[in-house]
One Martini backbone bead per residue (centre of mass of N, CA, C, O) as a GRO file, in nm:
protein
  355
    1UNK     BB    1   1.494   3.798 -12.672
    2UNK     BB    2   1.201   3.714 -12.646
    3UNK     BB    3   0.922   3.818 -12.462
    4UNK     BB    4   0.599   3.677 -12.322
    5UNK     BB    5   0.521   3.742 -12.039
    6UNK     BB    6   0.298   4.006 -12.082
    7UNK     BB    7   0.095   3.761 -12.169
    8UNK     BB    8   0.092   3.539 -11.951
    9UNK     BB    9   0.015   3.723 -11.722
   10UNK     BB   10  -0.276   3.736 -11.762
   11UNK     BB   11  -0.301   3.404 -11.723
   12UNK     BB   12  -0.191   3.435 -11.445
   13UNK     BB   13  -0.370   3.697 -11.312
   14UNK     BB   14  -0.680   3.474 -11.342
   15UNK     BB   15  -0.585   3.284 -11.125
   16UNK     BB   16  -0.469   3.154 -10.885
   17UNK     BB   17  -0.153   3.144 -10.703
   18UNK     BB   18  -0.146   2.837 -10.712
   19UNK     BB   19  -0.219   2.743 -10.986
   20UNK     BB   20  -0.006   2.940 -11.154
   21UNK     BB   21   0.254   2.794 -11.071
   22UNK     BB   22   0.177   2.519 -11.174
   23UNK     BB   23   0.155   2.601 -11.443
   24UNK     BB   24   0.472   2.684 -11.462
   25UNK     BB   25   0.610   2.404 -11.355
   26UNK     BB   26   0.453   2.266 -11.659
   27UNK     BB   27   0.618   2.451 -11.856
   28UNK     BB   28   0.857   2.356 -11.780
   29UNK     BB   29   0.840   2.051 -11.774
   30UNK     BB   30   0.763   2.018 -12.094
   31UNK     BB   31   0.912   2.290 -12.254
   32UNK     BB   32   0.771   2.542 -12.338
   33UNK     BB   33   1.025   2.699 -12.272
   34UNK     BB   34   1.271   2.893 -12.325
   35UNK     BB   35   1.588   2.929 -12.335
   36UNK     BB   36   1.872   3.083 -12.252
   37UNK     BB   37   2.114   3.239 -12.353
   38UNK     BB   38   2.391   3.167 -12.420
   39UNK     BB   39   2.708   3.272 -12.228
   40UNK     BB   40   2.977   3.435 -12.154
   41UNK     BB   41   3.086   3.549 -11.809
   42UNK     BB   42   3.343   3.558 -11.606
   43UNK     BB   43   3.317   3.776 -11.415
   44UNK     BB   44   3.080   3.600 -11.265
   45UNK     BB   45   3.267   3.378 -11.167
   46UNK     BB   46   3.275   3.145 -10.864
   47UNK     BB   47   3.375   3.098 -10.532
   48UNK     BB   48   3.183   2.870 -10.296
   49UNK     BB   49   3.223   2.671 -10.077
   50UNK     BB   50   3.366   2.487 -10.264
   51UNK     BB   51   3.179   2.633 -10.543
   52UNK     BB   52   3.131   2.622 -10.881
   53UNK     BB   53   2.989   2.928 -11.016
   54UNK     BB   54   2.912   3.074 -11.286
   55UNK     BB   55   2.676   3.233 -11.137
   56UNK     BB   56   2.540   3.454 -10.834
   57UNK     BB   57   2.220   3.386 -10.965
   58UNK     BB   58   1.969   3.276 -10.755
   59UNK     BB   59   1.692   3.038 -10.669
   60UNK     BB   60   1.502   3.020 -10.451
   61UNK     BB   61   1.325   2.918 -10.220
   62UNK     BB   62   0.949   2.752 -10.331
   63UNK     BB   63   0.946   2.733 -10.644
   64UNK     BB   64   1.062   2.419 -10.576
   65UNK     BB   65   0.984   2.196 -10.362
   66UNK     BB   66   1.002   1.877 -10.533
   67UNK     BB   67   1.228   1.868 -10.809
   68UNK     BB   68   1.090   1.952 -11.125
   69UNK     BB   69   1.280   2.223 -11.191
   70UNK     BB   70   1.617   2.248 -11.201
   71UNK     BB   71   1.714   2.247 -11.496
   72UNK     BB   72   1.466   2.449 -11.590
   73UNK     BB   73   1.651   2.693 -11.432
   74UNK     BB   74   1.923   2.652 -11.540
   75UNK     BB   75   1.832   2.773 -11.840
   76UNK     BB   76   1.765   3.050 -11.762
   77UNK     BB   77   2.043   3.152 -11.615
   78UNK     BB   78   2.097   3.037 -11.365
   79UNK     BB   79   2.391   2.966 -11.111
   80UNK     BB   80   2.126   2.860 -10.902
   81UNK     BB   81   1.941   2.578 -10.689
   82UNK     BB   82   1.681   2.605 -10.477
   83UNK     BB   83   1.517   2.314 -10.328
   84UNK     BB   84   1.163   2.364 -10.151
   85UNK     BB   85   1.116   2.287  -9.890
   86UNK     BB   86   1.189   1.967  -9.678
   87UNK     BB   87   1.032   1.712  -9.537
   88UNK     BB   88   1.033   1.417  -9.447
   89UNK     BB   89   0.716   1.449  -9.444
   90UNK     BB   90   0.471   1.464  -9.589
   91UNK     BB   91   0.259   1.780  -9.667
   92UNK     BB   92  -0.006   2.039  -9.674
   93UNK     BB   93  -0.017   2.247  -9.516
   94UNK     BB   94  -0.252   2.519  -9.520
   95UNK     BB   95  -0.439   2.631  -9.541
   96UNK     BB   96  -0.655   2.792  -9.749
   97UNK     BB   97  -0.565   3.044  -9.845
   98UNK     BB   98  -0.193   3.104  -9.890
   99UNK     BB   99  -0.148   3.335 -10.157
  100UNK     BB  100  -0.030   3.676 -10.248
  101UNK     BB  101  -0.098   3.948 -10.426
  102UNK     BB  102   0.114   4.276 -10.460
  103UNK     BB  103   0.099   4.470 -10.696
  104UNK     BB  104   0.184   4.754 -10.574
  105UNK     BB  105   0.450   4.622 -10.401
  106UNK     BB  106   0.572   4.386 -10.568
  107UNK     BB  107   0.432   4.129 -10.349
  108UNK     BB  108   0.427   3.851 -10.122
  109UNK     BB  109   0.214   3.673  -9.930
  110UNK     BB  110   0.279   3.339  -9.704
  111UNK     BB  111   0.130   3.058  -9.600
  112UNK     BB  112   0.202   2.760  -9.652
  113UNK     BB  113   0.353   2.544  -9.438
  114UNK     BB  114   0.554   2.319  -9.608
  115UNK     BB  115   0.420   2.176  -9.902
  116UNK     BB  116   0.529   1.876  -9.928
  117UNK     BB  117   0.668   1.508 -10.053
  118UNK     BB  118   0.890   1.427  -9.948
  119UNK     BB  119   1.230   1.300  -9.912
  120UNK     BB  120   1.191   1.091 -10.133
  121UNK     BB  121   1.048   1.231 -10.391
  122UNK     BB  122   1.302   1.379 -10.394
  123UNK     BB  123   1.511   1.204 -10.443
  124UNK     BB  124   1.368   1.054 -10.698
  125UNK     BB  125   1.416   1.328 -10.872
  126UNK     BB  126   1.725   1.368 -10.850
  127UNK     BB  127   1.827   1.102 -10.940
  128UNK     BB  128   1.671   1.104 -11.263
  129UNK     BB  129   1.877   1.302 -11.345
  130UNK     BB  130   2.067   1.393 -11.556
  131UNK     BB  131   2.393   1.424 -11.591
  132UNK     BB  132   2.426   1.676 -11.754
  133UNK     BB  133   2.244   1.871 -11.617
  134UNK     BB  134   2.424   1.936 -11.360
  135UNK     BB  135   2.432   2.180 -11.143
  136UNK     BB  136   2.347   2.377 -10.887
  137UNK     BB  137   2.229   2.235 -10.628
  138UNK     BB  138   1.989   2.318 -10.328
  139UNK     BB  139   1.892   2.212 -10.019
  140UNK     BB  140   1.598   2.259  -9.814
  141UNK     BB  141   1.535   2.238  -9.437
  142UNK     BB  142   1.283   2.121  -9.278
  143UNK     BB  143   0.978   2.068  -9.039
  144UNK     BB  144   0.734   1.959  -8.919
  145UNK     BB  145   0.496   2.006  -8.777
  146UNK     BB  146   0.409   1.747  -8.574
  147UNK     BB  147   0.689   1.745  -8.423
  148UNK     BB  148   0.889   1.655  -8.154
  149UNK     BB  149   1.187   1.723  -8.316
  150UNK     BB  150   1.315   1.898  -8.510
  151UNK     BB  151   1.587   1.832  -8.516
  152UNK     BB  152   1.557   1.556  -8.621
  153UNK     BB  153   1.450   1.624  -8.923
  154UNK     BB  154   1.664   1.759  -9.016
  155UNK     BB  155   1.845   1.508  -8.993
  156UNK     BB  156   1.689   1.314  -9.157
  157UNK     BB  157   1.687   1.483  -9.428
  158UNK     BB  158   2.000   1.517  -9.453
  159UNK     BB  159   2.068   1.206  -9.467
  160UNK     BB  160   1.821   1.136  -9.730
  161UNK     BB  161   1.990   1.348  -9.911
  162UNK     BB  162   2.314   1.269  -9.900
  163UNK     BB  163   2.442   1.331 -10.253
  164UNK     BB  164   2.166   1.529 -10.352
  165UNK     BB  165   2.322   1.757 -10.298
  166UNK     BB  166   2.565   2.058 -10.297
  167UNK     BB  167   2.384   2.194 -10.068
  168UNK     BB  168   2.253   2.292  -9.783
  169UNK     BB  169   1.970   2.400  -9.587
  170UNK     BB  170   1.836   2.550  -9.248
  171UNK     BB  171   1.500   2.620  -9.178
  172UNK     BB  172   1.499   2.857  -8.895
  173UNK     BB  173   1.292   3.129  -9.057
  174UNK     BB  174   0.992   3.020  -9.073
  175UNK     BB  175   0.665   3.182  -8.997
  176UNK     BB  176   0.465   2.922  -9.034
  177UNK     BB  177   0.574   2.742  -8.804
  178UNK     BB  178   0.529   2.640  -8.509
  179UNK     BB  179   0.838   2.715  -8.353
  180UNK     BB  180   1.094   2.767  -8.563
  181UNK     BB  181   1.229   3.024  -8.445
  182UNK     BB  182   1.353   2.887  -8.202
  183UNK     BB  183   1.586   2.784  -8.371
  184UNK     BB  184   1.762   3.057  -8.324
  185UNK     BB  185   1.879   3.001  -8.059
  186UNK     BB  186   2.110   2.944  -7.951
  187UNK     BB  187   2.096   2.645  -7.766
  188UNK     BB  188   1.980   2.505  -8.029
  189UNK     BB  189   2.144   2.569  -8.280
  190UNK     BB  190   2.378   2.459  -8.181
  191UNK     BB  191   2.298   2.191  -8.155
  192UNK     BB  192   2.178   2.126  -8.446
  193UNK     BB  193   2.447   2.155  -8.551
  194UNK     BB  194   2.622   1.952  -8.438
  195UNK     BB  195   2.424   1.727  -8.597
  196UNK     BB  196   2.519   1.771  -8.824
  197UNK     BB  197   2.803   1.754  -8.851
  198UNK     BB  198   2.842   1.465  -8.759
  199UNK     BB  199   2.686   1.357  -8.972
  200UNK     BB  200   2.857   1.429  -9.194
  201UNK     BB  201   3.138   1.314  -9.090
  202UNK     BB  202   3.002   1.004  -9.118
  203UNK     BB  203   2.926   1.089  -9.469
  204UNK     BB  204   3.214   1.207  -9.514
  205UNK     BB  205   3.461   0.993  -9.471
  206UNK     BB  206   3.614   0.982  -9.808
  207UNK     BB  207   3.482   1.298  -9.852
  208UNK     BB  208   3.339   1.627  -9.919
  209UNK     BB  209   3.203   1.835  -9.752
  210UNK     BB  210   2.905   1.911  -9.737
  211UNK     BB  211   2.733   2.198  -9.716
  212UNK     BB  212   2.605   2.440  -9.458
  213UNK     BB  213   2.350   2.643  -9.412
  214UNK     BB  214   2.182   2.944  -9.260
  215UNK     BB  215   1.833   3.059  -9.245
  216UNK     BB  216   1.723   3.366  -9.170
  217UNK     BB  217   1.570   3.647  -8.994
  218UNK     BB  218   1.503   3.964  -9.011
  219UNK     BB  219   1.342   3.965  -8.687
  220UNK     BB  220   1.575   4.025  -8.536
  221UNK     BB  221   1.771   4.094  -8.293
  222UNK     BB  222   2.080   4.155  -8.170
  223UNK     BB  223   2.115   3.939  -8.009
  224UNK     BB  224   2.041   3.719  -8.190
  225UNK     BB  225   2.295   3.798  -8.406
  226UNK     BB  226   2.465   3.725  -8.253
  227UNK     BB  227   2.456   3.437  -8.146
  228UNK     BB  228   2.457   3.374  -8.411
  229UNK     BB  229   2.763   3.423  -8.499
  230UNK     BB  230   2.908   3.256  -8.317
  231UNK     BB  231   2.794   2.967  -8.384
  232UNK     BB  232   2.920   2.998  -8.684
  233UNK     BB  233   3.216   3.041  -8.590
  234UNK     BB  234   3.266   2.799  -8.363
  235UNK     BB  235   3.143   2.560  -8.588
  236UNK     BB  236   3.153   2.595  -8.897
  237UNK     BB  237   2.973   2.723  -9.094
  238UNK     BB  238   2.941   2.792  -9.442
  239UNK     BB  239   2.644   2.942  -9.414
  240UNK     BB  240   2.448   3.266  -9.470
  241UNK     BB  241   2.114   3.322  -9.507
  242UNK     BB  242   1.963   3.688  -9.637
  243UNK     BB  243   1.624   3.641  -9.609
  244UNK     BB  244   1.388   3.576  -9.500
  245UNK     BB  245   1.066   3.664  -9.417
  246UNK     BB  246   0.809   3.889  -9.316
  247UNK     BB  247   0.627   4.009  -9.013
  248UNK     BB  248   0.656   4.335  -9.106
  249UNK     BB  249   0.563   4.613  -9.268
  250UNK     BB  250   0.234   4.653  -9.306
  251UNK     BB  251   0.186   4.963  -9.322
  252UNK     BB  252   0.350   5.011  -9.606
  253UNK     BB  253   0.115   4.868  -9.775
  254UNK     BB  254  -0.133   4.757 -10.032
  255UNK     BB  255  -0.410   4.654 -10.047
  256UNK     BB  256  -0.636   4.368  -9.991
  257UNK     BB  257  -0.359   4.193  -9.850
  258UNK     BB  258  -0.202   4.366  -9.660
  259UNK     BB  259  -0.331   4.184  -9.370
  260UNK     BB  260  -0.199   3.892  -9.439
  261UNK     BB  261  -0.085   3.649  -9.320
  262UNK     BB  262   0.270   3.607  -9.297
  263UNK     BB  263   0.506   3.601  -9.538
  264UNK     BB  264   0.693   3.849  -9.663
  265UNK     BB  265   0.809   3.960  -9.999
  266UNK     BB  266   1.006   4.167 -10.172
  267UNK     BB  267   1.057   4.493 -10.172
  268UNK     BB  268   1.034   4.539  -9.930
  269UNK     BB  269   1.248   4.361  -9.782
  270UNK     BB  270   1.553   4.491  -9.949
  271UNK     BB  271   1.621   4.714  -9.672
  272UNK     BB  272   1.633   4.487  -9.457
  273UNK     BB  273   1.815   4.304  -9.521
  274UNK     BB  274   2.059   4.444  -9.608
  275UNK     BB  275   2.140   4.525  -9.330
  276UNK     BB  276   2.142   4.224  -9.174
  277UNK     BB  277   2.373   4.197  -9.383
  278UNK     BB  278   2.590   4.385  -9.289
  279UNK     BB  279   2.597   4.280  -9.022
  280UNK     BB  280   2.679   3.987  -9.062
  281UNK     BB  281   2.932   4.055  -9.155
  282UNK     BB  282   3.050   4.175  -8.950
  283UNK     BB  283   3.025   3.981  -8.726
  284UNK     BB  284   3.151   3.765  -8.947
  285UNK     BB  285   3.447   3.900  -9.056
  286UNK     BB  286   3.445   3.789  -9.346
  287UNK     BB  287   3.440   3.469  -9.319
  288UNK     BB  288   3.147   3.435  -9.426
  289UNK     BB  289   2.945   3.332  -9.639
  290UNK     BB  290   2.667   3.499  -9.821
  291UNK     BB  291   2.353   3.504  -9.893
  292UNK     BB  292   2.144   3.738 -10.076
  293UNK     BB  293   1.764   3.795  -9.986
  294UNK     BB  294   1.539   4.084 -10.135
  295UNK     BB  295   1.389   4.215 -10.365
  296UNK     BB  296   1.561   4.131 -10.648
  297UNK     BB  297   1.494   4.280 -11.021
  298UNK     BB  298   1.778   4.341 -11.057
  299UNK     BB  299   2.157   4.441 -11.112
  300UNK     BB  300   2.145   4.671 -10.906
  301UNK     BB  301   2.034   4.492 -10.660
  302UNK     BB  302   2.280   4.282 -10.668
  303UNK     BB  303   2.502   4.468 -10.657
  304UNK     BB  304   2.416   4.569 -10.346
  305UNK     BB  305   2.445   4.337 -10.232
  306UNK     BB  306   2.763   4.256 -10.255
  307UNK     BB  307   2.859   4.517 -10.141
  308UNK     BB  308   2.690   4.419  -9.839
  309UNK     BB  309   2.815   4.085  -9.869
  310UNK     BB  310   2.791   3.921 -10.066
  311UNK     BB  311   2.832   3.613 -10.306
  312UNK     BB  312   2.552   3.555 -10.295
  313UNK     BB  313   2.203   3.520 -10.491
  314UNK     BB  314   1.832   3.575 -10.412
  315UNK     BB  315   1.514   3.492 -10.640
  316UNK     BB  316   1.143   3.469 -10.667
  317UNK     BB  317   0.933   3.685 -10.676
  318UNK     BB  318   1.002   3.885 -10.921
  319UNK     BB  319   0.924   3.629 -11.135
  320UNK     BB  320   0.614   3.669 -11.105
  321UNK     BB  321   0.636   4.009 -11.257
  322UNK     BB  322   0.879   3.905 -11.522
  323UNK     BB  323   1.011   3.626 -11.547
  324UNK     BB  324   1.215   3.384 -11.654
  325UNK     BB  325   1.413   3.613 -11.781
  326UNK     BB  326   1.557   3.760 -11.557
  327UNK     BB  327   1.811   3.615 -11.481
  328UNK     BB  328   1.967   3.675 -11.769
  329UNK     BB  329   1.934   4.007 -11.700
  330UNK     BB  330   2.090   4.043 -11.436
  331UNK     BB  331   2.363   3.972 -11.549
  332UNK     BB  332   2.413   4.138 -11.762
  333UNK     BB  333   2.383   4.406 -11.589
  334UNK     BB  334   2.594   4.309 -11.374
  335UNK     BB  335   2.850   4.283 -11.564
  336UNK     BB  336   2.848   4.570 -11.608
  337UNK     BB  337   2.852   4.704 -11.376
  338UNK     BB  338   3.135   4.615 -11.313
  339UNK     BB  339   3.292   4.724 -11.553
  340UNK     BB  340   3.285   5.006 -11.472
  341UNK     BB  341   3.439   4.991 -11.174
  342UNK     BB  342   3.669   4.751 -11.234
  343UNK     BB  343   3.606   4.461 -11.243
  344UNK     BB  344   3.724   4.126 -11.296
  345UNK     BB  345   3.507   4.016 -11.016
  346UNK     BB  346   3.284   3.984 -10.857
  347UNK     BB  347   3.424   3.915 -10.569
  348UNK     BB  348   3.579   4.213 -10.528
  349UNK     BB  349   3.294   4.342 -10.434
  350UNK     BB  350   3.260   4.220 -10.163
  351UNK     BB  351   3.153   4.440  -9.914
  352UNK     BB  352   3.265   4.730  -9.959
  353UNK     BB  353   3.027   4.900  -9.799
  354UNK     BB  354   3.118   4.810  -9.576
  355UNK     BB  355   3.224   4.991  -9.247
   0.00000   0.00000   0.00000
């Protein structure tokens, strides 16, 4: 499979990188990119929160924040596309600038602050979806910015699009958003999940509840982790993601651009996310599902998070540098991997470094 992406990255390292994105997002859905090679991998293949996964590499939220190519993402070879942040009502985000590439350290930091077309425009998207092409995707969900309840934005997003994800994911770990990391609290947290399981009860009343996760920030101190780790499993939440973007690390940065606020994610986040992973895993007696996300650019990164104890991994920066052939190269890897090891399953081998 050729690789043209060194080529085209001179294009897109030569606009701006909100411009770059849309151009990527125009060239996947007018049908530009070439599919991915068709593989049978059984030994990728998993099941997790009662979802069969081709394989365990995902595409974070982020790259398509409003539901725009989510099937030519899965054609890339992703085992799973999760679309998104999505709040109730459109917002446009913060100021721009708002987007910035660290080069030297294969990093990206954003201050995006949850730009998107709201939960509606995203609902006849996914509606409108072949039915062939149906892969698992999951929604990612924000609150407005402007909101007095976010809680409420929550379970509205949530009721709004039930039905039209395969997972939902509960996004109270951007930095871009004042105020969104407070509902990592104890007292909060356990509220808002109530309030979603509820819901959720209420509508799936007669079917198999969607899977519910929630995404956490690596800058949580020992206590925050524990409060996460008991509400998650006296709620019975289904998963959680580890870990969105960090505000700490600006020191070890290098280039113009290493002082701007925001969310970093890519190369730096790798062995902090690690961390958290394993100690969540620890918290939660792994007992629950975790996917890791960070830093994650081959498949010796991805079977990393796995042993660290992952079910599933997503990557998003890595594909700014490397092109939408990444997912494809990564399965290969991993799949190698495995088999050098003597695994005969991805899931045999979660978890296996913690302590």
């Amino acid at each position: 499979m050729a690789n043209f992406y060194p080529l085209a990255r001179l294009l897109f390292w030569s606009l701006d990188p909100e411009r770059a994105h849309k151009l990527a997002l125009t060239a996947l859905a007018t049908g530009l990119l070439p599919r991915a090679p068709q593989c049978n991998l059984p030994r990728l293949q998993t099941k997790v929160f009662g979802l069969n996964f081709d394989n365990p590499i995902g595409l974070a939220a982020g790259f398509d924040k409003n539901a725009e190519v989510p099937d030519r993402m899965l054609e890339q070879g992703f085992g799973f596309v999760e679309v998104g942040s999505v709040t109730p009502q459109p917002q446009p985000g913060n100021p721009k600038p708002r987007l910035f590439r660290l080069d030297a350290d294969r990093a990206i930091i954003n201050r995006l602050g949850f730009n998107n077309l709201g939960v509606d425009a995203m609902r006849a998207r996914l509606r409108a979806r072949p039915i062939k092409s149906h892969g698992i995707v999951g929604i990612n969900l924000g609150a407005n910015r402007d909101s007095r309840d976010p809680t409420a934005d929550y379970v509205s997003g949530f009721v709004g699009l039930y039905g039209d994800a395969d997972y939902f994911v509960v996004n109270v770990s951007s930095p871009n958003t004042p105020g969104l990391r407070d509902l990592q609290a104890r007292a909060a947290l356990d509220g808002l999940v109530l309030r979603l399981l509820d819901a959720r009860s209420r509508l799936a009343a007669d079917g198999v509840p969607t899977p519910v996760l929630i995404k956490i920030s690596p800058d949580l101190d020992l206590a925050a982790r524990q409060d996460i780790a008991t509400v998650v499993l006296s709620r019975g939440v289904d998963g959680l993601i580890i870990s969105n973007t960090t505000t700490d690390g600006r020191e070890r940065l290098h280039g113009p651009h290493s002082g701007e606020k925001g969310g970093l994610s890519g190369a730096p986040l790798f062995e902090t996310s690690n961390e958290l992973l394993r100690e969540m895993y620890q918290l939660t007696e792994g007992r629950v599902p975790l996917v890791g996300v960070g830093g994650i650019s081959n498949g010796a990164e991805a079977y990393c998070k796995i042993r660290s104890g992952a079910s599933l991994v997503q990557l998003y920066s890595a594909l700014i540098f490397e092109g939408p052939q990444l997912a494809h190269r990564i399965k290969l890897e991993l799949e190698k991997l495995l088999a050098q090891d003597g695994f005969a399953n991805v899931g045999d081998a979660v978890g296996l470094d913690v302590a």
